[in-house]
N, C-alpha and C positions, 0 to 999 in steps of 0.2 A: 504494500500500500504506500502511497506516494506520502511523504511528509505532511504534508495539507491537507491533504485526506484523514489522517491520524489524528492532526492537532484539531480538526475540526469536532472528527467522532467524538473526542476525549473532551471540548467543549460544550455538544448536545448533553452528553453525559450530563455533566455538571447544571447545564439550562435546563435540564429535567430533573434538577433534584439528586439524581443516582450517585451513589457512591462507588468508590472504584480501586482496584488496587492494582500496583503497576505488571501485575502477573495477570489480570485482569487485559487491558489494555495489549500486553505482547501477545495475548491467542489473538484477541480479536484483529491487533493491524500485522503480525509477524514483522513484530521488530526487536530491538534485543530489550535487552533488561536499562542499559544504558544510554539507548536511544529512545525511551519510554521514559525518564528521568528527564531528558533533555526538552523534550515537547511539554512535560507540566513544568518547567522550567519559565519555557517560553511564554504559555498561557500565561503563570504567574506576571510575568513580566509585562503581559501585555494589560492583566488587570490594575498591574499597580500605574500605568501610565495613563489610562485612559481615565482613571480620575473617578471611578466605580465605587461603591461602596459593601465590594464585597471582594475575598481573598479566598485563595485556593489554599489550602491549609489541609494537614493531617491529621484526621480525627485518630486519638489513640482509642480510645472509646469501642469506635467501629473498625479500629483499623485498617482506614482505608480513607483514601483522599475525597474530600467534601468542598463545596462551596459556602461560607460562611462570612456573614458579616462582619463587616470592621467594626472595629471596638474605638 
């Protein structure tokens, strides 16, 4: 799956609420464990700049990456 393609899925994810964990994400685009790091990376980055009032963060809780309000 094409990088855009991934960073996209891995965003719907998140705009629907779902939780996700990066072993999660490697079935669904077949990419590594490292390259799945690196696209919630991005996302993060792209929310902290856009000025959002919400952060991609890791719930220990559920263990597994959530979209969560700024504090």
């Amino acid at each position: 799956m094409k990088k855009v393609h991934a960073v996209l899925t891995i965003y719907d994810y998140l705009l629907n609420k779902k939780s996700f964990k990066t072993r999660d994400i490697e079935q669904l685009t077949g990419c590594s464990n490292r390259t799945c790091v690196r696209y919630i990376k991005d996302i993060r980055t792209y929310l902290e700049q856009s000025g959002q009032n919400v952060a991609l963060v890791y719930s220990k809780q559920l263990k597994s990456f959530v979209l969560a309000e700024k504090e």
